[in-house]
N, C-alpha and C positions, 0 to 999 in steps of 0.2 A: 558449496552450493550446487555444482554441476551432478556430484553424488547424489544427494537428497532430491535433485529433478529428475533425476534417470532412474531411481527408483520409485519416485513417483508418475513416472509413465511419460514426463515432457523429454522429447526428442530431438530439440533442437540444443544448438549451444548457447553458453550463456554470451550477452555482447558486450565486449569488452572495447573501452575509448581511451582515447591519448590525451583526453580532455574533460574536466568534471562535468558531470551529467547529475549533479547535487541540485539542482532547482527543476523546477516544470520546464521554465522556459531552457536552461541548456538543455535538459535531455530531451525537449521536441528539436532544437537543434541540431543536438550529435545524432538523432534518430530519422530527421529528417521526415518528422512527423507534427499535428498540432497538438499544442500543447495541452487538449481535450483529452488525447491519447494515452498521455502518460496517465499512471496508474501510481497516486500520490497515496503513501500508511504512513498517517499518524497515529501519534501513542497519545494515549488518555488514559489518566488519572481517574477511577469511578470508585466509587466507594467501596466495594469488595472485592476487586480485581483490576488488574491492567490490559487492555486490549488495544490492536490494533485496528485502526478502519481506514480503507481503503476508498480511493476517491476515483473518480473526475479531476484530473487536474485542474478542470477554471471550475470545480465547484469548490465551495466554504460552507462550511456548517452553518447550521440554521440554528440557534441555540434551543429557541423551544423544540422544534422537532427531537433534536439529541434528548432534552429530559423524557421526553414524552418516553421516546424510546429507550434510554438506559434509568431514568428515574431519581438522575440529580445535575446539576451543570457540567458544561463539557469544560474542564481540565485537561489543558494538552502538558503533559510531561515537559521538563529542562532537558537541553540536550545532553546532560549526565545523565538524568533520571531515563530517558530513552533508552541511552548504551546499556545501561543498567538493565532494564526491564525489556529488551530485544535482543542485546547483544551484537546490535549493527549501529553506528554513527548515524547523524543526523544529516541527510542529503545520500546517503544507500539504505537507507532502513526498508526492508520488502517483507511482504507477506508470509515468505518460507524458512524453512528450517526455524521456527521460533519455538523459546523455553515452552514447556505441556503447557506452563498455567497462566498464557497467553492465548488469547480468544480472536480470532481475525473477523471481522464483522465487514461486508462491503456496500458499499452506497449503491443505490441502485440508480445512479448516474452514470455507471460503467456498464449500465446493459443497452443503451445507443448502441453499442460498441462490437463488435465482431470479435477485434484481439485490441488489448491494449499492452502498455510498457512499463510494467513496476522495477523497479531497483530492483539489484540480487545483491545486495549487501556491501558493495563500497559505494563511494562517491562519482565513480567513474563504470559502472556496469549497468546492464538493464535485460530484459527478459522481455522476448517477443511472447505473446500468447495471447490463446483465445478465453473470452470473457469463462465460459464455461470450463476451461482445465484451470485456471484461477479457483473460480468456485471448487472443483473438485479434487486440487491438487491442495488449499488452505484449508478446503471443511469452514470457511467462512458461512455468516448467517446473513443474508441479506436485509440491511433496515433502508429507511427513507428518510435522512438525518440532512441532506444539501440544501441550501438555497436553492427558487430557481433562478437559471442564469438567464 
């Protein structure tokens, strides 16, 4: 993970816990941050590909928005089907380093936000960064798929 961030231009280290940061609320914990902060990817199931979308941690999909925006129900992947289609466990699953024919799409509930905290691929890591080296470090597409909260 550290490789694929330094050559993608992020310059800090990745942050590593003695403690699982697998849910919203531990990694606002071990972060010492709200759990609005953390920067929550799930995997979805769409009819002609799998992709990642990237949250708000207190946001939750809005299910018509989703169709509106990918064009059938939202489908969130099993936690096999995830490891499968990211190649990260469920509770580290992040936006980087992911298979080509995976698509990072981010809610635009993380643009409040200055820097938020996605996973870097265990259960127990996370990745300080600003909303924008997000954006241009994933090549995510921005949609409007959240509840509001």
């Amino acid at each position: 993970m550290e490789i694929f961030l330094k050559q993608h231009g992020y310059d800090k280290e990745v942050i590593y816990f003695n403690q699982s940061s697998a849910t919203v609320p531990l990694a606002a914990v071990a972060l010492g941050v709200s759990e609005a902060e953390i920067a929550k990817s799930l995997t979805f199931l769409l009819k002609e590909k799998n992709i990642v979308l990237v949250m708000c941690g207190t946001a939750r999909v809005d299910n018509k928005k989703f169709k509106q925006a990918f064009g059938c129900k939202a489908k969130m992947a099993t936690a096999q089907e995830t490891l499968q289609i990211t190649t990260y466990p469920v509770g580290g699953v992040c936006p980087f380093a992911l298979p080509d024919e995976v698509q990072v799409y981010l809610d635009i509930s993380l643009q409040r936000f200055e820097r938020v905290f996605p996973a870097a691929g265990t259960a127990a890591s996370a990745v300080d960064i600003t909303v924008k080296a997000l954006e241009n470090i994933t090549g995510g597409i921005w949609v409007d798929v959240a509840k509001e909260e």
